[in-house]
C-alpha positions as CSV (number, residue, x, y, z in Angstrom):
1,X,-11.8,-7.6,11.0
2,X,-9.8,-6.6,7.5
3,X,-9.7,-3.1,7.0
4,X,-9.4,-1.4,3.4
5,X,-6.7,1.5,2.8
6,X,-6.9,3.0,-0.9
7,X,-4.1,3.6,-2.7
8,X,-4.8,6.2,-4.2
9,X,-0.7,6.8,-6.5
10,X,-3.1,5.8,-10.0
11,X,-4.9,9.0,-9.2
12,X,-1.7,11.2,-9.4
13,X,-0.3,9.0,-12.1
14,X,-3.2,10.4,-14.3
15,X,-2.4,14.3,-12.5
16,X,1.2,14.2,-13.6
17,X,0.6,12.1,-17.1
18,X,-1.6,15.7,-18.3
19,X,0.1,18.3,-15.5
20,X,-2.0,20.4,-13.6
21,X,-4.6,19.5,-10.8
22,X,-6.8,17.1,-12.2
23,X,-7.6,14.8,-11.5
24,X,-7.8,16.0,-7.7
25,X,-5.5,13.3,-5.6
26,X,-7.3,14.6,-2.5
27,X,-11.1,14.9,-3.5
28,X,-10.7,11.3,-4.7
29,X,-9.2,10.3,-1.2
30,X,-12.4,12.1,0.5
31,X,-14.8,10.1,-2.0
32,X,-13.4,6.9,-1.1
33,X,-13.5,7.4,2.9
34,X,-17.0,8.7,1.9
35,X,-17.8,5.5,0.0
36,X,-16.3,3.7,3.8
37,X,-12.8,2.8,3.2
38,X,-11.2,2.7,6.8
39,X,-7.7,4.4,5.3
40,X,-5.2,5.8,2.5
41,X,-2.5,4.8,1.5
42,X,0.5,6.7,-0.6
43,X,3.6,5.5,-1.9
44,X,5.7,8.5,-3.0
45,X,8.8,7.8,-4.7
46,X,11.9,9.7,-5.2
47,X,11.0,10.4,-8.7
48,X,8.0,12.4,-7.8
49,X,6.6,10.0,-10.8
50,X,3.1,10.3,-8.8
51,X,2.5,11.2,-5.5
52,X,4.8,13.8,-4.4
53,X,5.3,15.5,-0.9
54,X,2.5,18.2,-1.3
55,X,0.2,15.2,-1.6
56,X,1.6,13.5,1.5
57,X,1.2,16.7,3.6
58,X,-2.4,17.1,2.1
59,X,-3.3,13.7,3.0
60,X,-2.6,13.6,6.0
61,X,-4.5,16.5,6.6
62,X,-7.3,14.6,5.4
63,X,-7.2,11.7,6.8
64,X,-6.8,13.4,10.4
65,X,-10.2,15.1,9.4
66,X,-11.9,11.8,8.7
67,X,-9.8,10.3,11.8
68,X,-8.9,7.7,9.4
69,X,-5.3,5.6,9.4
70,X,-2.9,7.1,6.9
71,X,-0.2,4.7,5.8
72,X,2.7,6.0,4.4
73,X,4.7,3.5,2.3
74,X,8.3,4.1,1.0
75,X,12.3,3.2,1.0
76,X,13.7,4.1,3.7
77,X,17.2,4.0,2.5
78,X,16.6,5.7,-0.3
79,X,18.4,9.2,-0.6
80,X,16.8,12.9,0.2
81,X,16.7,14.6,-3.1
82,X,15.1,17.6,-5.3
83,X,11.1,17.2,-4.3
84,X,12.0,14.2,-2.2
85,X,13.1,14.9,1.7
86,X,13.5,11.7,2.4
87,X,10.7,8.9,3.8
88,X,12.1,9.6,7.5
89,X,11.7,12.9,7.1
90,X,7.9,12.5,5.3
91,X,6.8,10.8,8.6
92,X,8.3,13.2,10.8
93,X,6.3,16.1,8.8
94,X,2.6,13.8,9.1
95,X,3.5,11.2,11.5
96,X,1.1,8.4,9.8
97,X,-0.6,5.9,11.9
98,X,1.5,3.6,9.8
99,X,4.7,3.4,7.6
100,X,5.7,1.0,5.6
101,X,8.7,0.3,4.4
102,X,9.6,-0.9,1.4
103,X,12.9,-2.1,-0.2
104,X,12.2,-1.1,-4.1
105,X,14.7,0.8,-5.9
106,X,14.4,4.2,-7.7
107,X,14.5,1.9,-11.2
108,X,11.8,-0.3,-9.9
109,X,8.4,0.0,-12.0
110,X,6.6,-1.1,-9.0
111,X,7.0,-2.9,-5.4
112,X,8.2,-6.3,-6.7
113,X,9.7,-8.1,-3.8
114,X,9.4,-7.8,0.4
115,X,12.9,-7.4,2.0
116,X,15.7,-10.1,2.9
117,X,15.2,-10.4,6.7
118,X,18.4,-12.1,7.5
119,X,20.6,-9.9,5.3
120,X,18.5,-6.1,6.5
121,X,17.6,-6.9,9.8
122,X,20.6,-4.9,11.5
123,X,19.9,-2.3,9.1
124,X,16.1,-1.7,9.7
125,X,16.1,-2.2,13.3
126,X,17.1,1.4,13.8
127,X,15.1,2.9,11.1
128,X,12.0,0.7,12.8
129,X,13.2,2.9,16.4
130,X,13.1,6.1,14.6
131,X,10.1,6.1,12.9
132,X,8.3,4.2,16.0
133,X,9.3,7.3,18.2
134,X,7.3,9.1,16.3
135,X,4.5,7.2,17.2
136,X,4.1,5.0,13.8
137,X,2.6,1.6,13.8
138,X,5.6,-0.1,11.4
139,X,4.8,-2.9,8.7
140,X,7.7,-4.2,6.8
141,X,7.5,-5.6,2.8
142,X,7.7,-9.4,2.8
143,X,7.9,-12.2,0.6
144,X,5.6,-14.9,1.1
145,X,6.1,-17.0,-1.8
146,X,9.4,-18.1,-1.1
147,X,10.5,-21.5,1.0
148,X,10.7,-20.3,4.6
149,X,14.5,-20.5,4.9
150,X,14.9,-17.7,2.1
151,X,12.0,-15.7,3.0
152,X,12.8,-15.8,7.3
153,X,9.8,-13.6,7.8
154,X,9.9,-14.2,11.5
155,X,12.8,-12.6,11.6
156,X,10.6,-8.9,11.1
157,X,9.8,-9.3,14.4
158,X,13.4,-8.6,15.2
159,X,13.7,-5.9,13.5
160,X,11.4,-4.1,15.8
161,X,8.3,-4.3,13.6
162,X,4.9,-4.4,14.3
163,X,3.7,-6.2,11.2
164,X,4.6,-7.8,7.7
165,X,2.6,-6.6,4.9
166,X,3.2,-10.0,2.5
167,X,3.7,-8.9,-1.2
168,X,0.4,-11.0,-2.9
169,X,1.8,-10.0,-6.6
170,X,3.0,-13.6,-7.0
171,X,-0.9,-14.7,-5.6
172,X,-2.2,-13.0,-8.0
173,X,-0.3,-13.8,-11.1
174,X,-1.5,-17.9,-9.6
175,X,-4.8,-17.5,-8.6
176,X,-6.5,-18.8,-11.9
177,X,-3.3,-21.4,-12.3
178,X,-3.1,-25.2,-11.6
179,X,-0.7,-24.1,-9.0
180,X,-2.7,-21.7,-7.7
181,X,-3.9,-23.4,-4.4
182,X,-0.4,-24.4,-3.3
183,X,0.6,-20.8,-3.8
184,X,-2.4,-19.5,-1.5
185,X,-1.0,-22.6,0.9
186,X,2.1,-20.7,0.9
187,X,0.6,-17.5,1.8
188,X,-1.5,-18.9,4.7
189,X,1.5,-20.8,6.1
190,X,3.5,-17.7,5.7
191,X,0.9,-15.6,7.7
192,X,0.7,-18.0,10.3
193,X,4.6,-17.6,10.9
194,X,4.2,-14.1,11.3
195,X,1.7,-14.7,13.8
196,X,3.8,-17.3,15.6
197,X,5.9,-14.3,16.2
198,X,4.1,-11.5,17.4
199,X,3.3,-10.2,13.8
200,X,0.3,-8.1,12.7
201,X,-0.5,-9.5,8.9
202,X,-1.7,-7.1,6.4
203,X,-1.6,-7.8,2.5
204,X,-1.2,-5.7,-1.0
205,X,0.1,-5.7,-4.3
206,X,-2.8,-7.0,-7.4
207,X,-5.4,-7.8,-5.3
208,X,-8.9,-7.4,-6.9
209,X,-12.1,-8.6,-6.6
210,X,-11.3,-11.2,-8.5
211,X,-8.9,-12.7,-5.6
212,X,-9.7,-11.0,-2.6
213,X,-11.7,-13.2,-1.4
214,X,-10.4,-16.3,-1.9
215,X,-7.3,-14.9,-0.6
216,X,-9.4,-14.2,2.8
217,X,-10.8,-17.1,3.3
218,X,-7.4,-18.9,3.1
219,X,-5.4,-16.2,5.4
220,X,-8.1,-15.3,7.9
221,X,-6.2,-12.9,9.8
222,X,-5.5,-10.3,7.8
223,X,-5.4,-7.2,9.4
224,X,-5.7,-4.7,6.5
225,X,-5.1,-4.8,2.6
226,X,-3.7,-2.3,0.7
227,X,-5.5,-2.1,-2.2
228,X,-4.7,0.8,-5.3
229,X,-3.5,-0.3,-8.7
230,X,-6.9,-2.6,-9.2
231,X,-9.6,-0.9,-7.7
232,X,-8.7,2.5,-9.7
233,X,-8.6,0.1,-12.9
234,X,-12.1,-1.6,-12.2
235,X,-13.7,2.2,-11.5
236,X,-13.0,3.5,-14.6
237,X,-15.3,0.7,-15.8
238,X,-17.8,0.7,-13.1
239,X,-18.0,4.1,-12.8
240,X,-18.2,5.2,-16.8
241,X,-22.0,4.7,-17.7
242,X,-23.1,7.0,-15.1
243,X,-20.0,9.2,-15.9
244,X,-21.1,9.2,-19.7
245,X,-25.1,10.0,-18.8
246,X,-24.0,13.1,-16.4
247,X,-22.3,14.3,-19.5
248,X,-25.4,13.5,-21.2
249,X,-27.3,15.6,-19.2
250,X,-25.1,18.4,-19.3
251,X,-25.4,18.9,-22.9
252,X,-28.9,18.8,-23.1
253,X,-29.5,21.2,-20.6
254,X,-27.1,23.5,-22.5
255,X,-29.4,23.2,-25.4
């Protein structure tokens, strides 16, 4: 069965845009495990540009209430700074049921590309050790898209991971291409390399409901999909008749 972790960073994106609390990171969390989502997801970055640490540790919190899976996503080579104590340090503060990791750089608009296995694998491994003592279920970034000799995403599994979470940007940016069906072939063959190798598969990055299923049906095994920058976007539009009406109502009853 695929599970469904929120991301919920577009929440705080449109927090720190204004300043102050709203909107309310957390109460949306709790409205989407209420709706049924099995998990949250957070991806703080060094810049504090949306989630920051306070979130993290309120989060958590959350999620342990709900006794849902929190998945922390991050770099973990990326320095401690001002705000930022480091994504080690995060998950030995909430010890998600899951970390990430994620090789994007502080300059990076977004998570663009997985990490090179053959080139970071003696790197990770002990990073993987660390943040497995603490008792995380560890998924590493990977590329999917690529021919398998650049992309080695076997090679996670020597790292000490538990899973790959393949990076579907280039999926989506295909999926209403001429070229879009060899790309899914590309993610499904992927995915069933991972597999070969002990790998958990989980999925993320511009998935909506446009592509999610189709995507499913072609990689069967997904474990989980990350799911944030899309699913915010379509609420606003989903969600804004009924938003307008309570207004609506509000104003008349002031009358």
């Amino acid at each position: 069965m695929t599970v469904l972790s929120v991301n919920v960073n577009k929440i705080a994106v449109l927090r720190n845009s204004r300043g102050g609390a709203e909107p309310d990171v957390v109460r949306a969390a709790r409205t989407c495990l209420d709706a049924g989502a099995h998990g949250i997801t957070v991806h703080p970055r060094p810049d504090a540009r949306h989630i920051r640490a306070d979130d993290v540790l309120a989060l958590a919190a959350l999620t342990r209430e709900y006794g849902v899976e929190f998945n922390l996503e991050g770099n973990p080579f990326a320095p401690p700074r001002p705000g930022y104590p480091g994504f080690l340090a995060l998950c030995e503060q909430v010890r998600p049921a899951q970390a990430t990791l994620v090789p994007d750089s502080d300059a990076q608009l977004t998570s663009d590309h997985g990490f090179d296995f053959a080139r970071d694998a003696d790197a990770l491994s002990p990073l993987v050790a660390s943040l497995k003592a603490l008792g995380c279920r560890i998924s590493l970034f990977a590329d999917a898209h690529l021919d398998p000799g650049r992309c080695s995403i076997a090679r996670a599994a020597d790292c000490g991971a538990d899973r790959v979470e393949l990076y579907t940007g280039p999926y989506a940016e295909s999926f209403a291409c001429p070229d879009g069906a060899a790309m899914l072939q590309r993610f499904a063959a992927a995915a069933a390399r991972a597999r070969a190798a002990g790998l958990g598969v989980n999925a993320g990055h511009d998935l909506s409901q446009d592509n999610l299923g189709a995507f499913l049906a072609a990689v069967p095994e997904v474990m989980e999909v990350s799911i944030g920058h899309a699913l915010i976007g379509e609420a606003l539009y989903e969600g804004l008749a009924t938003t307008v009406r309570r207004y609506l109502d509000i104003i008349a009853g002031t009358r």
